[in-house]
N, C-alpha and C positions, 0 to 999 in steps of 0.2 A: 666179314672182314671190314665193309666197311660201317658197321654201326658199331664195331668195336674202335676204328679211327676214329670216330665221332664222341664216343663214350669219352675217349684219354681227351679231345682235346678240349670237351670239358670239364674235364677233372684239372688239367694245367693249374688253372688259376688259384683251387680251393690246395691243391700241394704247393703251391708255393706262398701259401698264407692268406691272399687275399680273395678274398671270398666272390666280392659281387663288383665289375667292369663299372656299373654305375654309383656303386659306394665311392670306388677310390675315385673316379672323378668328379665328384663332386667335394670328396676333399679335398683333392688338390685346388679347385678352383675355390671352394671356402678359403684354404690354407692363403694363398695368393689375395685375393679379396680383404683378408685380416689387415696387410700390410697399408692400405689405404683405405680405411675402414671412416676418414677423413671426413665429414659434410661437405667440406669444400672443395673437396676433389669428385670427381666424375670419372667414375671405373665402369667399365664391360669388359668382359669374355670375348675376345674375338671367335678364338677357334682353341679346339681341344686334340689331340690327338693319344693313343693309348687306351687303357694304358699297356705297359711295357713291362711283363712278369718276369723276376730274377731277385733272389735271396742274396739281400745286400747286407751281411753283417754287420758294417759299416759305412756309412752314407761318406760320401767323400767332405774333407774339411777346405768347402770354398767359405763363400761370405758367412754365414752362418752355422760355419764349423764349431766357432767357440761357444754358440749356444745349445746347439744337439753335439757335443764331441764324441758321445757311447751310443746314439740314436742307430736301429739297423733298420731295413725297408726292402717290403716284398716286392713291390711294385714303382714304377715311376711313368708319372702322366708330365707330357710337354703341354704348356697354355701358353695361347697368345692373349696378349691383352692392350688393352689403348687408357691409357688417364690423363685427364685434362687437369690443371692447376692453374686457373686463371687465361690469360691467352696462349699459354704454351701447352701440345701436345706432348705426348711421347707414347709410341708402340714397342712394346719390349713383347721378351717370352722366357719361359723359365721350366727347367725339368724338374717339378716338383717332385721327392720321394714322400713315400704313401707306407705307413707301417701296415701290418697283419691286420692291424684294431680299426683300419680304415682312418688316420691320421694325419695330416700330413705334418712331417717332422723335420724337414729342410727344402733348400733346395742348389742346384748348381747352375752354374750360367752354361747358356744353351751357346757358346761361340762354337756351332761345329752343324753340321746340316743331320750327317750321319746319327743322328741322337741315342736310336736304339742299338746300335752298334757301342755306340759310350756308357750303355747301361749296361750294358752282358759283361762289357771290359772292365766293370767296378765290380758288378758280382763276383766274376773271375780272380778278380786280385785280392777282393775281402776274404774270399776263401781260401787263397792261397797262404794267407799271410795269418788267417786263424787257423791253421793245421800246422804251424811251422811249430816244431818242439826245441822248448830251451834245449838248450849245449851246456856242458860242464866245462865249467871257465876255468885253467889254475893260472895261479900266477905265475908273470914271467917278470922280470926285470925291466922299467921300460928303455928304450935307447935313448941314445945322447942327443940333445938337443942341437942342430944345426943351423945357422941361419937360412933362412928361407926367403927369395922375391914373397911380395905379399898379391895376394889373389886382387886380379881384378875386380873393380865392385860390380855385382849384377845390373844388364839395364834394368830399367824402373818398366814397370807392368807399363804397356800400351792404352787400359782400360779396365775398369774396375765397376762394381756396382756400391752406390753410396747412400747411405743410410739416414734417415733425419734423426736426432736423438730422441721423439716422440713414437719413431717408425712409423709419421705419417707419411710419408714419400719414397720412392727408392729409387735411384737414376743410375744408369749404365754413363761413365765420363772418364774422361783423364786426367790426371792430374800435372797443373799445370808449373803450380808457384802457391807460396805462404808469405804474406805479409804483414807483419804484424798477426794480428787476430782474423784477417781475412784470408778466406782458400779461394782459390782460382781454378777453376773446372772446367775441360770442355766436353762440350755432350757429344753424342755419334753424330748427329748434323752438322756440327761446325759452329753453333753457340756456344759462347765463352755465359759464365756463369758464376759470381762471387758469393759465397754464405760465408758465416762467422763460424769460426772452428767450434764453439759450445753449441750452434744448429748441429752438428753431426756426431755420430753415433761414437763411445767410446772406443771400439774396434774400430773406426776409421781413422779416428784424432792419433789411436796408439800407432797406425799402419802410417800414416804422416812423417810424425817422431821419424821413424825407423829409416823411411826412404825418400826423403825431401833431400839429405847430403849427397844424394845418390842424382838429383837431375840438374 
């Protein structure tokens, strides 16, 4: 009995796509490593943890939703990391997803301790939402248009991760104020921080637009 519990649990990983513990971690820490791939920047791997096997249909659409939108993922590895950029530090961490092919194809921001409980809860819902079968629509007639109060506007995100348009940097901040051509940024320590709106990534500049009226 028990070298049959031993046999399933490792078979786990290779059913749920990804084959080898030390492949996908190494991708995600490649994947991650890409992103400040910079000379002038100074990156290490703090710590790794996972990874964390679960058939993600769909990789959830955070900061880099609009680039993987159809991207799915067997597995997901959490990495901590530290990069330097002249005299400022910063230690972030990110739950890299990891496809079948040993890839890393996104990632989500880790604001939650519970990580692997956020990954089972993504498989869960990707699957849920790929079984759902269309419905036969007919038409109705639609109803009369009544006035309506208008919806309050949503608050503005507390903190966001932000992109250089080179994607040599990536910084977790809030957003502060738009000045002209200048963004105004505060980081999770308490430094305030101004780039030029062409420094950052077209997904940020569009996420600006959107919710600047809003603070």
């Amino acid at each position: 009995m028990r070298r049959l519990i031993a046999l399933l649990l490792l078979l786990v990983p290779f059913l749920c796509g990804c084959g080898s513990a030390a492949q996908d971690v190494a991708a995600a820490k490649q994947f991650v490593a890409g992103f400040y791939s910079n000379p002038a920047i100074d990156f290490k791997v703090d710590k790794v943890e996972g990874p964390e096997y679960a058939k993600v249909q769909r990789i959830p659409r955070d900061h880099l939703g609009k680039d993987h939108p159809d991207s799915s993922a067997a597995c997901a590895v959490r990495v901590w990391f530290t990069w330097r950029d002249g005299e400022r530090t910063t230690h972030d961490s990110w739950i890299v997803w990891v496809s079948k092919d040993h890839k890393g194809v996104g990632f989500s921001d880790p604001s939650r301790e519970e990580w692997r409980k956020f990954v089972k809860a993504v498989a869960t819902q990707s699957s849920t939402k790929a079984t759902v079968m269309p419905e036969t629509v007919s038409y109705q007639p639609e109803p009369p248009v009544t006035a309506s109060k208008p919806e309050p506007a949503k608050p503005i995100a507390q903190s966001r991760l932000w992109t250089k348009a080179d994607r040599s940097a990536i910084v977790r901040a809030t957003f502060l104020s738009l000045s002209g051509n200048i963004v105004k940024l505060r980081q999770w320590d308490g430094m305030e921080m101004r780039v030029s709106l062409d420094q950052l990534s077209q997904a940020d500049r569009d996420w600006i637009v959107e919710n600047q009226q809003q603070h």
